[in-house]
Backbone as a printed PyTorch tensor [residue, N CA C, xyz], in Angstrom:
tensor([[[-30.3400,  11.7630, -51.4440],
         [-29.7990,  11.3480, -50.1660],
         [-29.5340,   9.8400, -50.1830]],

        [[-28.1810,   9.2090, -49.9280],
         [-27.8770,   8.0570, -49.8240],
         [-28.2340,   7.2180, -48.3620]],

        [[-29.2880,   6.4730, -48.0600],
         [-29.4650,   5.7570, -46.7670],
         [-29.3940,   4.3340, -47.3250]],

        [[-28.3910,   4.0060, -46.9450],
         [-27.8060,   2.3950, -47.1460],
         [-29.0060,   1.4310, -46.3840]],

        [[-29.1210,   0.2450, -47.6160],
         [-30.2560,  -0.7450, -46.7610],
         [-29.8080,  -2.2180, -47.1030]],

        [[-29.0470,  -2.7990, -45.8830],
         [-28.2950,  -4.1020, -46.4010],
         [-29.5150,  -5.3890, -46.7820]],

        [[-29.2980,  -5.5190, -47.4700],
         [-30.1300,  -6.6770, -48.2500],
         [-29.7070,  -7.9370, -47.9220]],

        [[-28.4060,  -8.4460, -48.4880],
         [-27.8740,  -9.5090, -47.7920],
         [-26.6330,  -9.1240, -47.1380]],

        [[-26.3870, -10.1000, -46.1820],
         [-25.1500,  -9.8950, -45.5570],
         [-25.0560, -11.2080, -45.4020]],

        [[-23.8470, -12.2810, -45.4030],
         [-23.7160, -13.7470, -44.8170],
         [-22.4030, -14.0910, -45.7310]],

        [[-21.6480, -14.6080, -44.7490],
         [-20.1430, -15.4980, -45.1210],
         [-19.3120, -14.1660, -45.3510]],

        [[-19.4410, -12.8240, -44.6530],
         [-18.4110, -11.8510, -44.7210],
         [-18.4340, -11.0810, -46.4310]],

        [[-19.5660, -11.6920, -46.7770],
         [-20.7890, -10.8290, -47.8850],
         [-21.8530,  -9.7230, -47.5790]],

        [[-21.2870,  -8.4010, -48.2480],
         [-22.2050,  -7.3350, -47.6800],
         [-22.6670,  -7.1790, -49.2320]],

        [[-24.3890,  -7.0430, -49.4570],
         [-25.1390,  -6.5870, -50.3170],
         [-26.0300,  -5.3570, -50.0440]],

        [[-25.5720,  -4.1570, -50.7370],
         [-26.5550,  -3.1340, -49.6730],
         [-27.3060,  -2.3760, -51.1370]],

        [[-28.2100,  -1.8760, -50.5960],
         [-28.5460,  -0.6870, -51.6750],
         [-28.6430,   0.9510, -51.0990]],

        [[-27.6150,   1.4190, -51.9560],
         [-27.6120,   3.0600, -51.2520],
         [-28.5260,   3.8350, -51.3760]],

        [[-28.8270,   3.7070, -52.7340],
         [-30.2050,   4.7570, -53.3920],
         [-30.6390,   3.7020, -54.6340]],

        [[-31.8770,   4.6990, -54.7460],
         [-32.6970,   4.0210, -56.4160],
         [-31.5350,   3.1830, -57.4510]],

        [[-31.3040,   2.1630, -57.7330],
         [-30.8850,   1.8740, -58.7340],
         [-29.2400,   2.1590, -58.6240]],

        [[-28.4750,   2.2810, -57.2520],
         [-27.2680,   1.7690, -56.6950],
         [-27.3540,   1.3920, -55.6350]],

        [[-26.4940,  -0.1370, -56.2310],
         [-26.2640,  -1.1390, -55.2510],
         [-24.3230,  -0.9220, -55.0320]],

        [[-24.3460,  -2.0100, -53.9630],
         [-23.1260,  -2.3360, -53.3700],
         [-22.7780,  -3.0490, -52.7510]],

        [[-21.7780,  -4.1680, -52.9160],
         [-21.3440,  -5.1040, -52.4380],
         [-19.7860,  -5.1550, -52.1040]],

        [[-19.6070,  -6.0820, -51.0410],
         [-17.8940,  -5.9340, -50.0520],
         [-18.0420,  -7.2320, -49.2300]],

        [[-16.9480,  -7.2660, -50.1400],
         [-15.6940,  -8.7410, -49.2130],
         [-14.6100,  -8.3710, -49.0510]],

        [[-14.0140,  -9.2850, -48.7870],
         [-12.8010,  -9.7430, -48.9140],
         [-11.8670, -10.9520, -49.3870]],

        [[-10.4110, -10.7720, -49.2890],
         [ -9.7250, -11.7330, -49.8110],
         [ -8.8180, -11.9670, -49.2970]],

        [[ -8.4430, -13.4690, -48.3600],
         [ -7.0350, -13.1490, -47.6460],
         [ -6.8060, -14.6150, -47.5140]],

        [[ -5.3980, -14.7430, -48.2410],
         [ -4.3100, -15.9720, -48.0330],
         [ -2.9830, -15.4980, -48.3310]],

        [[ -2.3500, -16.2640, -47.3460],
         [ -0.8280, -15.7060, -46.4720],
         [ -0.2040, -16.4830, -47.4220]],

        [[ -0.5160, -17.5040, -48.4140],
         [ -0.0530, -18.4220, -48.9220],
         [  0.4880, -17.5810, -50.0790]],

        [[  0.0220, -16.9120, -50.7250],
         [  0.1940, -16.6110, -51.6460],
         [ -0.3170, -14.6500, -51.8480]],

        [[  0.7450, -14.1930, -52.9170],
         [  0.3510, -12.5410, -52.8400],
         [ -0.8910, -12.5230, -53.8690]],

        [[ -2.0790, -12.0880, -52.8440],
         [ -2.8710, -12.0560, -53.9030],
         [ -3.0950, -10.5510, -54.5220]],

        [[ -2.4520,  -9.7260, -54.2700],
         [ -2.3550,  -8.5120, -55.4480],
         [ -1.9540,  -8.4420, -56.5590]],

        [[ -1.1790,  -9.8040, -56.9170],
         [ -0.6900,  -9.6600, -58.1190],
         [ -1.8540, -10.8090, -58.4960]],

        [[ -2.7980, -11.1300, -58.4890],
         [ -3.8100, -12.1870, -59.4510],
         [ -5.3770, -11.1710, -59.2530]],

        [[ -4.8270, -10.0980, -58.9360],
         [ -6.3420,  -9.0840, -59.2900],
         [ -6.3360,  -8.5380, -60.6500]],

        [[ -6.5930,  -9.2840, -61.6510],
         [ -6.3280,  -8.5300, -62.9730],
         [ -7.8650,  -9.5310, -63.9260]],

        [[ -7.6210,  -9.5740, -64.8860],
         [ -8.9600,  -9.5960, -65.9550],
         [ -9.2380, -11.1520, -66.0200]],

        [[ -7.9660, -11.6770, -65.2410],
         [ -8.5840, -13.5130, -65.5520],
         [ -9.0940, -14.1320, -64.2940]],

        [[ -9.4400, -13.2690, -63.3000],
         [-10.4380, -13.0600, -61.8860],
         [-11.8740, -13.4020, -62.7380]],

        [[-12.4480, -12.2610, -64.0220],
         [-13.2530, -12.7740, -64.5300],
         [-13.6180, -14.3260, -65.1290]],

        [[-12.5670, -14.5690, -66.1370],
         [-12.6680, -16.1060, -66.8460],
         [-12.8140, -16.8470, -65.0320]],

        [[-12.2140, -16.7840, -64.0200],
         [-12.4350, -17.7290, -62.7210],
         [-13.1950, -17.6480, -62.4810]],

        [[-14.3650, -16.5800, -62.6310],
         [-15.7370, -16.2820, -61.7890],
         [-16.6640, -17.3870, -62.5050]],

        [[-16.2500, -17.0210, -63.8120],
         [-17.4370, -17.7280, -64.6090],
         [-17.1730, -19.3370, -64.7660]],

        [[-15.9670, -19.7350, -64.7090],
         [-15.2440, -21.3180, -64.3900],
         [-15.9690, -21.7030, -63.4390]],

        [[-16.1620, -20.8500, -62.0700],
         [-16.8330, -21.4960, -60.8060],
         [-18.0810, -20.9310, -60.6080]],

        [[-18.9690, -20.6860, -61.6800],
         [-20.2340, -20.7550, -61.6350],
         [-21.0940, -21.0400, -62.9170]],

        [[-20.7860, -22.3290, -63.8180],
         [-21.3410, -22.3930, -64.9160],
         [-23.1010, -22.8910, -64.4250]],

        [[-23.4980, -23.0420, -63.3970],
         [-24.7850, -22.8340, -62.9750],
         [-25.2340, -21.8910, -62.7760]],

        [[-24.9750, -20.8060, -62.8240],
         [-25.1150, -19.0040, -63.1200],
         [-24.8760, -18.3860, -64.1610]],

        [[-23.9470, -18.5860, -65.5030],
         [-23.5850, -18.3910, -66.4220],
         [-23.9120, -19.2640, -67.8780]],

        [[-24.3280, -19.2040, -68.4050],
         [-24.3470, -20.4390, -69.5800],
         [-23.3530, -20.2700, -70.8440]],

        [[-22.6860, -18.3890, -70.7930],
         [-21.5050, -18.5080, -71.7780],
         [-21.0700, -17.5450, -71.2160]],

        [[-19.8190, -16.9220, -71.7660],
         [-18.9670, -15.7640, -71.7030],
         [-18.3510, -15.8290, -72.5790]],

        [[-17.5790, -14.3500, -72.8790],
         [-16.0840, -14.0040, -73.6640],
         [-15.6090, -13.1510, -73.2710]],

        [[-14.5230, -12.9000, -73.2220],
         [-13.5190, -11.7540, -72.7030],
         [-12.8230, -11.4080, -73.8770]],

        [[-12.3990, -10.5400, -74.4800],
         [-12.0310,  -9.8280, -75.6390],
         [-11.0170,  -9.1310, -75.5110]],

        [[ -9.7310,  -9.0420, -74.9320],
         [ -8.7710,  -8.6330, -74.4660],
         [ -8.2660,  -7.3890, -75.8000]],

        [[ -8.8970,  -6.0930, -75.2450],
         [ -8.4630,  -4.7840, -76.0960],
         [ -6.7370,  -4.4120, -75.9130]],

        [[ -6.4300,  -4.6430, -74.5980],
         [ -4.7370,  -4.4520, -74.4990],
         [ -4.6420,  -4.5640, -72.9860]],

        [[ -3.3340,  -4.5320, -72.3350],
         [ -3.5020,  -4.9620, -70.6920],
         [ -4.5270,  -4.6330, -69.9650]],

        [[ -4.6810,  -3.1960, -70.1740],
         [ -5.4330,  -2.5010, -68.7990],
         [ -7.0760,  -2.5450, -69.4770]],

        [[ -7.5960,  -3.3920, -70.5500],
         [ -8.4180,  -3.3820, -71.1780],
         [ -9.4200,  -4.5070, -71.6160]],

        [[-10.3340,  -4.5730, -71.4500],
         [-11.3680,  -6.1440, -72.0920],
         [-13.1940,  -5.4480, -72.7290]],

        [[-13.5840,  -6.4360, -73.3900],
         [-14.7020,  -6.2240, -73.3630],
         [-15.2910,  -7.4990, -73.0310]],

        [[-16.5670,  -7.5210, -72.4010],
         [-16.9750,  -8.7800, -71.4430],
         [-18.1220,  -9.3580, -71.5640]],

        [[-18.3530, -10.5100, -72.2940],
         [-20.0090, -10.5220, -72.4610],
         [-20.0660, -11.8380, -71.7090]],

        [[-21.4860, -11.7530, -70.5290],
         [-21.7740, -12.6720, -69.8130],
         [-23.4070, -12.8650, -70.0620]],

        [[-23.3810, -14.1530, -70.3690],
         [-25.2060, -14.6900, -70.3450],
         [-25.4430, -15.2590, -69.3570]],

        [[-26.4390, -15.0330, -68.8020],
         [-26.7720, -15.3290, -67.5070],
         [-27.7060, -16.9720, -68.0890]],

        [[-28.0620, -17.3310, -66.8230],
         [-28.8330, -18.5690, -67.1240],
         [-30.2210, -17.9880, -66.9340]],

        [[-31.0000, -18.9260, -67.9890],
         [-32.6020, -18.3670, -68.1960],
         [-33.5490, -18.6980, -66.9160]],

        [[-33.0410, -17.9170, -65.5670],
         [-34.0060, -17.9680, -64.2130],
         [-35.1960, -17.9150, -64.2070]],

        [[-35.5310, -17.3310, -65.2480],
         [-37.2700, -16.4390, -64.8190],
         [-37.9550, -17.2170, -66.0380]],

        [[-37.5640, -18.0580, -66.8340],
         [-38.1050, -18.1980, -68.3730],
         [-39.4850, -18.7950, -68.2170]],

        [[-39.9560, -19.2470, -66.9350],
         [-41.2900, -20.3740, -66.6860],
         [-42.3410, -18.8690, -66.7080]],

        [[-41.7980, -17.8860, -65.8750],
         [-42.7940, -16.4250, -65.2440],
         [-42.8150, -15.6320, -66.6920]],

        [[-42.0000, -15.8870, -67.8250],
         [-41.9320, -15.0650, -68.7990],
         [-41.0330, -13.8990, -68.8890]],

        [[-39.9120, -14.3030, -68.0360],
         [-39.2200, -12.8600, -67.9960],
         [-37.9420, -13.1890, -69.2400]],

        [[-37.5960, -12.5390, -70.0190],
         [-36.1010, -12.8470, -70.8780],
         [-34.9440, -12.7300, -70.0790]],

        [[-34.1780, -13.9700, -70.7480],
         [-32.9180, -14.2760, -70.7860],
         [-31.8700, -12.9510, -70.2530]],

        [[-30.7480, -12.7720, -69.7400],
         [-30.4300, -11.4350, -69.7250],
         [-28.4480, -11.7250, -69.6140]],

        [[-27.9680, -10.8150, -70.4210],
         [-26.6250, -10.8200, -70.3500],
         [-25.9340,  -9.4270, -70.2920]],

        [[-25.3450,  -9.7150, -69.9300],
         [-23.9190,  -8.4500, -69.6540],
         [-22.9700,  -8.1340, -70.5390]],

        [[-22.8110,  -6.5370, -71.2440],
         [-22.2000,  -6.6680, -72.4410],
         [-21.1710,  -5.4210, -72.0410]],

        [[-20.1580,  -4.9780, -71.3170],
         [-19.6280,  -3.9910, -70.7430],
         [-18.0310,  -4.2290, -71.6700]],

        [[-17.1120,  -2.8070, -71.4830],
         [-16.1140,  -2.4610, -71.2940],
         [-15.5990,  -2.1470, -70.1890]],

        [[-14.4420,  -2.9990, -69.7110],
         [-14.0400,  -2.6860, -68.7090],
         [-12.1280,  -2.2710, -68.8580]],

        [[-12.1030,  -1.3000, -67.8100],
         [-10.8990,  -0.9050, -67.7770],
         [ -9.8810,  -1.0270, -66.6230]],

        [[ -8.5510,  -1.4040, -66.3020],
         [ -7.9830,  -1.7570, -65.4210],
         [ -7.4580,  -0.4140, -64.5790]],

        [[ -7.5140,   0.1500, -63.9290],
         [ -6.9020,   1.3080, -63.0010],
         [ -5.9580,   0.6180, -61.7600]],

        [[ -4.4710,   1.1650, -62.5490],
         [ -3.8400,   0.7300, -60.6170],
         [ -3.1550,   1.5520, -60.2640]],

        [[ -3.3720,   2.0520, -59.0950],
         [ -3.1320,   2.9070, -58.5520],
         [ -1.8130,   2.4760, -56.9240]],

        [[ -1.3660,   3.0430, -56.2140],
         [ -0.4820,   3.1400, -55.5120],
         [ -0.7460,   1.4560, -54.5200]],

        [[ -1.9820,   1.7400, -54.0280],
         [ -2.7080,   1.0140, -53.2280],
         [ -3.4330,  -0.1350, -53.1140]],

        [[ -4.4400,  -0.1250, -54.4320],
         [ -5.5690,  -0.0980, -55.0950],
         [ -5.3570,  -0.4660, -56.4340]],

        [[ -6.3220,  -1.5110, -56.7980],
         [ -6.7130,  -1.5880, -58.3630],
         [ -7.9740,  -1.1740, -58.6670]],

        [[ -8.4150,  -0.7390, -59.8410],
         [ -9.9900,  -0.0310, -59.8500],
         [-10.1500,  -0.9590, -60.9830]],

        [[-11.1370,  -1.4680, -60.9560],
         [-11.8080,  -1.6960, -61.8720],
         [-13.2600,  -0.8740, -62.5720]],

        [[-13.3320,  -0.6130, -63.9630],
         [-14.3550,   0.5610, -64.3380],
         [-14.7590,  -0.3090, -64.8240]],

        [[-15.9340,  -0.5630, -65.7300],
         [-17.3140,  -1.4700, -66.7930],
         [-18.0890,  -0.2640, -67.0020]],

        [[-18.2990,  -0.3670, -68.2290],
         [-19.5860,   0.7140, -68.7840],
         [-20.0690,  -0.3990, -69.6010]],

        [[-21.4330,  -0.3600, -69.4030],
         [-22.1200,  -1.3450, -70.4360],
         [-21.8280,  -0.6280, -72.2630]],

        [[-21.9140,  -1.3030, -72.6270],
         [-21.6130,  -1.0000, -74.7080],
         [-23.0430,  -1.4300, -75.0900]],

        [[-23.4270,   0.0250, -75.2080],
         [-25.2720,  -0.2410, -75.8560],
         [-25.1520,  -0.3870, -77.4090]],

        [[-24.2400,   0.2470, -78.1690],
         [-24.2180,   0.4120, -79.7100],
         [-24.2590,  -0.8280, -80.2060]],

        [[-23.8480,  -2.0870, -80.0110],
         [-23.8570,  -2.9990, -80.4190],
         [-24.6290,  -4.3090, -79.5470]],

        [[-25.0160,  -5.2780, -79.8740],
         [-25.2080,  -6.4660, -79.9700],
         [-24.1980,  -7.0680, -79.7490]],

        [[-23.8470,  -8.1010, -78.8750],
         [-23.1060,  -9.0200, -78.9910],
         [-23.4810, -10.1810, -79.7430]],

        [[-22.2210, -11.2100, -80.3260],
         [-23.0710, -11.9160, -81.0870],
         [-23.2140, -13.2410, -80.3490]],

        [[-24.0660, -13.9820, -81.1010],
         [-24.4270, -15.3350, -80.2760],
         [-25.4690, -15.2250, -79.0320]],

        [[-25.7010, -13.9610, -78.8590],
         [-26.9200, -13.9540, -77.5200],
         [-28.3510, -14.5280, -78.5650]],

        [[-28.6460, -15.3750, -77.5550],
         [-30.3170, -16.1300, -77.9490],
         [-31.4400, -14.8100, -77.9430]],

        [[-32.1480, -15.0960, -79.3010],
         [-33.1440, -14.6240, -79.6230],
         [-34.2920, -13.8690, -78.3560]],

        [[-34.3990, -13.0430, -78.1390],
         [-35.2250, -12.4030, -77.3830],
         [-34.6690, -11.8080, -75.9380]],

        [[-33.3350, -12.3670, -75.5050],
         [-32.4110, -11.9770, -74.4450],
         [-32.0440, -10.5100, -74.5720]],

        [[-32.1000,  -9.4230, -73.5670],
         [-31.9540,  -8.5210, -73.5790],
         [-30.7380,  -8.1280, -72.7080]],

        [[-29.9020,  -7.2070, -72.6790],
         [-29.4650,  -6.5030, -71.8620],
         [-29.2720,  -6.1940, -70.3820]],

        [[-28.3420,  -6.5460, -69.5590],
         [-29.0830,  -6.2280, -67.8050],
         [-28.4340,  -4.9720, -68.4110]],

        [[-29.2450,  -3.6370, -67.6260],
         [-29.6040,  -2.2070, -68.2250],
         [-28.6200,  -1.7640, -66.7840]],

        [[-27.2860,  -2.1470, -67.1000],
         [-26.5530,  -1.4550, -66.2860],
         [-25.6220,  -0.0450, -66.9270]],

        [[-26.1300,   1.2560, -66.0700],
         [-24.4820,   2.2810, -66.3450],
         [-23.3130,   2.0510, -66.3930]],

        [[-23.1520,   2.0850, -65.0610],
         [-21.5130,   1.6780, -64.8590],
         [-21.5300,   0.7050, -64.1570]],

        [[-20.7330,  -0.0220, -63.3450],
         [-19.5160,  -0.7170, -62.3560],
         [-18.4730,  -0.2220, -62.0140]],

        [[-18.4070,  -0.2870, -60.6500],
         [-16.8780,   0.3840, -59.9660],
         [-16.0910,  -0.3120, -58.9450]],

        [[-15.3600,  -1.5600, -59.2930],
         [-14.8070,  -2.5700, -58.2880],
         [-13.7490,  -1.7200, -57.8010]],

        [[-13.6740,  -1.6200, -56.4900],
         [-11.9170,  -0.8990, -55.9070],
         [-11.4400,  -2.2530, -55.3220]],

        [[-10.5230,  -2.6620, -55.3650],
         [ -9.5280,  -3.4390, -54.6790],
         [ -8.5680,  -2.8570, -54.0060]],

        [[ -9.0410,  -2.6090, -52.7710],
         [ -7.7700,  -2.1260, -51.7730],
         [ -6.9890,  -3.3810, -51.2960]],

        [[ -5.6470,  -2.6200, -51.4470],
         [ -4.7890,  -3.7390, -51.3620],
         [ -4.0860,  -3.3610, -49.9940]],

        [[ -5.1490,  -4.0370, -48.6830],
         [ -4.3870,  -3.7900, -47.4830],
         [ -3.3890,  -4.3000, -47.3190]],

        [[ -2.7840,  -5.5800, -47.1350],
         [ -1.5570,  -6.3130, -47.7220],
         [ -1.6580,  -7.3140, -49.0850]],

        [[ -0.3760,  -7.5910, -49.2670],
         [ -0.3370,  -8.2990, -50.1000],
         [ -0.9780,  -9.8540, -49.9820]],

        [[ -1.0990, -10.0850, -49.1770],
         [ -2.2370, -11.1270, -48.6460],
         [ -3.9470, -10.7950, -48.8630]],

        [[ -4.0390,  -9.8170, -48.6880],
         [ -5.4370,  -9.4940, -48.2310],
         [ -5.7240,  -8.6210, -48.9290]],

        [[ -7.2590,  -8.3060, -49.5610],
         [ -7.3530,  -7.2220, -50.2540],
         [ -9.0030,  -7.2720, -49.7160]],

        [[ -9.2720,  -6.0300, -50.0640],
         [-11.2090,  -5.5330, -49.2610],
         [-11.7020,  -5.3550, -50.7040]],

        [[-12.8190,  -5.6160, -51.4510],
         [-13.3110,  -5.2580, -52.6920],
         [-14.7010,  -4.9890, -51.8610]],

        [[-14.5910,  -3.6310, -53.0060],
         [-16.1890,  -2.8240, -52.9960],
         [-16.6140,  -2.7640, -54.9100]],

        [[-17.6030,  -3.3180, -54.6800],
         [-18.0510,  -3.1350, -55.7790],
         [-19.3760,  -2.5860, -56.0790]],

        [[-19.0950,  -1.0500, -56.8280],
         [-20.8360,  -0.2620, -56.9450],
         [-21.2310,  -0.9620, -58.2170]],

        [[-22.5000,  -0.6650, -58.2250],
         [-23.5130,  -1.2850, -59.3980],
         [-24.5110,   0.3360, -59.5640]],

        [[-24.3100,   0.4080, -60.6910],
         [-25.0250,   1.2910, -61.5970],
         [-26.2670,   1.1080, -62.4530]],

        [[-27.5540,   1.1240, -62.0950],
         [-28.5250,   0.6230, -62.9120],
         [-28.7730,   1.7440, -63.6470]],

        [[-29.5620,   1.6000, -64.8650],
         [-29.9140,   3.0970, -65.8000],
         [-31.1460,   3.2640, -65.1820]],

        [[-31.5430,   4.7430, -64.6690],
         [-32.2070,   4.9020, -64.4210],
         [-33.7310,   5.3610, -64.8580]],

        [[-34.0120,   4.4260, -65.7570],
         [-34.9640,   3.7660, -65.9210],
         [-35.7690,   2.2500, -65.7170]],

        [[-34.2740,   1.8840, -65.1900],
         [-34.7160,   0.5350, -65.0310],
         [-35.5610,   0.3410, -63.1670]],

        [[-36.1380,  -0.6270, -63.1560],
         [-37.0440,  -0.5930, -61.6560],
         [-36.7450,  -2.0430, -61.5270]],

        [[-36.1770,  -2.1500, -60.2010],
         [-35.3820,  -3.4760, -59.5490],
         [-36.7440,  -3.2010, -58.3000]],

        [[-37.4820,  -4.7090, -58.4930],
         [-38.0810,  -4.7870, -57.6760],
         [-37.6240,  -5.7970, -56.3280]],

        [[-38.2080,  -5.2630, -55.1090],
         [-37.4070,  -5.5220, -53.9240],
         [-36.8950,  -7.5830, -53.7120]],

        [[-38.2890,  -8.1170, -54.5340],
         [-37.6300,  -9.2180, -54.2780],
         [-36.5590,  -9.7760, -55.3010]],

        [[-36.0870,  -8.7870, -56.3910],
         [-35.2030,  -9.0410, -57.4590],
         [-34.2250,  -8.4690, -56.8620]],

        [[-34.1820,  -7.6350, -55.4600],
         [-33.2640,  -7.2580, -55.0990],
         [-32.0550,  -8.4070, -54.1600]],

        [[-33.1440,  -9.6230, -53.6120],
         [-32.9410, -10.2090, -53.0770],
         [-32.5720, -11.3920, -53.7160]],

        [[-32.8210, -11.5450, -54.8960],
         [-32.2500, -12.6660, -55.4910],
         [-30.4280, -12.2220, -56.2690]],

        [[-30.9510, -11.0570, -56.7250],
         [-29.4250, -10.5500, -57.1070],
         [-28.0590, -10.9630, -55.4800]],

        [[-28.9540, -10.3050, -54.8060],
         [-27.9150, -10.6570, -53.2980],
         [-27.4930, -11.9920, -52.9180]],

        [[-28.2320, -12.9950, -53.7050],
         [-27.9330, -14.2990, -53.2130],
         [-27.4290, -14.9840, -54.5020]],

        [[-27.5700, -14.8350, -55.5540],
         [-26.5350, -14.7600, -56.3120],
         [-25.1590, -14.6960, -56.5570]],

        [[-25.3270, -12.8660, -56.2130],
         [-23.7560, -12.5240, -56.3050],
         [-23.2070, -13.2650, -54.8720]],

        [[-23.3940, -13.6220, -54.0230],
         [-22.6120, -14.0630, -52.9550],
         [-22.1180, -15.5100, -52.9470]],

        [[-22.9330, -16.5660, -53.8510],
         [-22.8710, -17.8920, -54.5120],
         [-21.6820, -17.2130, -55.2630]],

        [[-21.9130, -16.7550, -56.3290],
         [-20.3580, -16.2380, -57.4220],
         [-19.0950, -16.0930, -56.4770]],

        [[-19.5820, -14.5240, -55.6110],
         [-18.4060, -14.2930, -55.0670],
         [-17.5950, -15.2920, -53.7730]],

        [[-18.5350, -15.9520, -53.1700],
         [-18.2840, -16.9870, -52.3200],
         [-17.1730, -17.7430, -53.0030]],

        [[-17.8200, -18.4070, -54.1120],
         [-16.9270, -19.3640, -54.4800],
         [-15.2260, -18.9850, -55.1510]],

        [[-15.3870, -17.4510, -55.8820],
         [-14.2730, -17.2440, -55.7890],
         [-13.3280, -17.0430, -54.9660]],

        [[-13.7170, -16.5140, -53.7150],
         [-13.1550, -15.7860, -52.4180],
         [-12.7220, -17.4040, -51.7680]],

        [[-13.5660, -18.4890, -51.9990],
         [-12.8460, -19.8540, -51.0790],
         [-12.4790, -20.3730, -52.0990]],

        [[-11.8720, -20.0490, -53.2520],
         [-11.1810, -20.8960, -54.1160],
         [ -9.6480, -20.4060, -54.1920]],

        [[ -9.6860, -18.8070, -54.1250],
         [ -8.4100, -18.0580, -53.8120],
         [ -8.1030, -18.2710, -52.2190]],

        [[ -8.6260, -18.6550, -51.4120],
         [ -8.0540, -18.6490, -50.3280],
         [ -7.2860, -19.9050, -49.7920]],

        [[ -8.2460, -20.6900, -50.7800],
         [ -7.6890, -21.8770, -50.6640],
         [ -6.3840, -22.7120, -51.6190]],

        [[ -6.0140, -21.6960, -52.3310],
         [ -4.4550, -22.2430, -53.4180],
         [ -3.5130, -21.9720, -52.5380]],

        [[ -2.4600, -23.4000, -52.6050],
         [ -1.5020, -23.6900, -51.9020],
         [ -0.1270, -23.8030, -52.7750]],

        [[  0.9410, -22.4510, -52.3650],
         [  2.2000, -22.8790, -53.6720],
         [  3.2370, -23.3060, -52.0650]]])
C-alpha cells in the first residue's frame, strides 16, 4: 500500500516517500523567455553538477548515442568524520520522448566499477529512476522524479531528511538558473 509522507516541501520542492525504499520528488520549470522543452535532454545533467560542485566532487557522462548516456556521479564525502563511505552513482540512462513528455529511465550498472572512484566508496544501491517531464507548455514543464532503492537497502528517517535537503539545494539551483537565462 502506497501512503505518501512529504519529507520536505520548500521553494515549490516536493520530497515525499510513497513506500519502503520509494521516494519522490516534483517541481517545476517555467520561463517565457525561452522554450524550455527543447533544453530537457542529457546536458541538464553536466548543469546539475556545474551548479553544485559542493555536492559533487566528480562526474562523467559517456554519451552511448542521442537517446543514451552512462552517468557516474561522486558525491562529496558527508559522513566520512561518523565513518560512513564515500558514495557515487553509476547508472544508465535512457532518453524517452514522447508526444507530451520526456521520460527519463537510469538503472544503476552493478557489473562494473567505474573507474577512478576512491578506495572504499561504494555504490548509492539504487534500482531504477524515473524523471517524467511533462511538457505543459513550452515554457513550463512539471518534473516528477521516482527514486528506486534496492530493496535491501534501509534509508534511515534522518537520511531521509538530508537526501530532501540536498536534492532541493541541486534542484533549486538548476530550476533558478533556467529561469533565469535571458535570449
Amino acid at each position: 500500500m502506497n501512503t505518501e509522507t512529504i519529507l520536505f516541501d520548500k521553494d515549490e520542492f516536493k520530497f515525499s516517500r510513497i513506500c519502503k525504499n520509494h521516494y519522490k520528488q516534483t517541481f517545476s520549470i517555467e520561463n517565457k523567455n525561452i522554450n524550455v522543452s527543447k533544453i530537457i535532454d542529457f546536458t541538464l545533467i553536466k548543469l546539475m553538477y556545474d551548479l553544485n560542485k559542493d555536492v559533487y566532487e566528480k562526474s562523467n557522462i559517456e554519451k552511448i548515442n542521442d537517446n543514451e548516456v552512462n552517468v557516474t556521479l561522486l558525491m562529496k564525502h558527508y559522513f566520512e568524520d561518523i565513518g560512513l563511505p564515500q558514495r557515487f552513482s553509476f547508472v544508465n540512462m535512457k532518453k524517452i520522448i514522447e508526444e507530451k513528455k520526456i521520460i527519463f529511465y537510469s538503472q544503476s550498472i552493478k557489473s562494473v566499477r567505474p573507474p577512478d572512484m576512491p578506495e572504499g566508496s561504494l555504490p548509492i544501491s539504487i534500482k531504477n529512476m524515473i524523471c517524467v517531464c511533462d511538457i505543459i507548455s513550452p515554457h513550463n514543464i512539471d518534473f516528477s522524479l521516482n527514486i528506486y532503492f534496492d530493496d535491501s537497502m534501509i534509508v534511515p528517517s534522518f537520511i531521509e531528511k538530508i537526501i530532501g535537503m540536498i536534492s532541493n539545494k541541486i534542484f533549486k539551483r538548476v530550476k533558478q538558473f533556467i529561469e533565469n537565462v535571458r535570449l
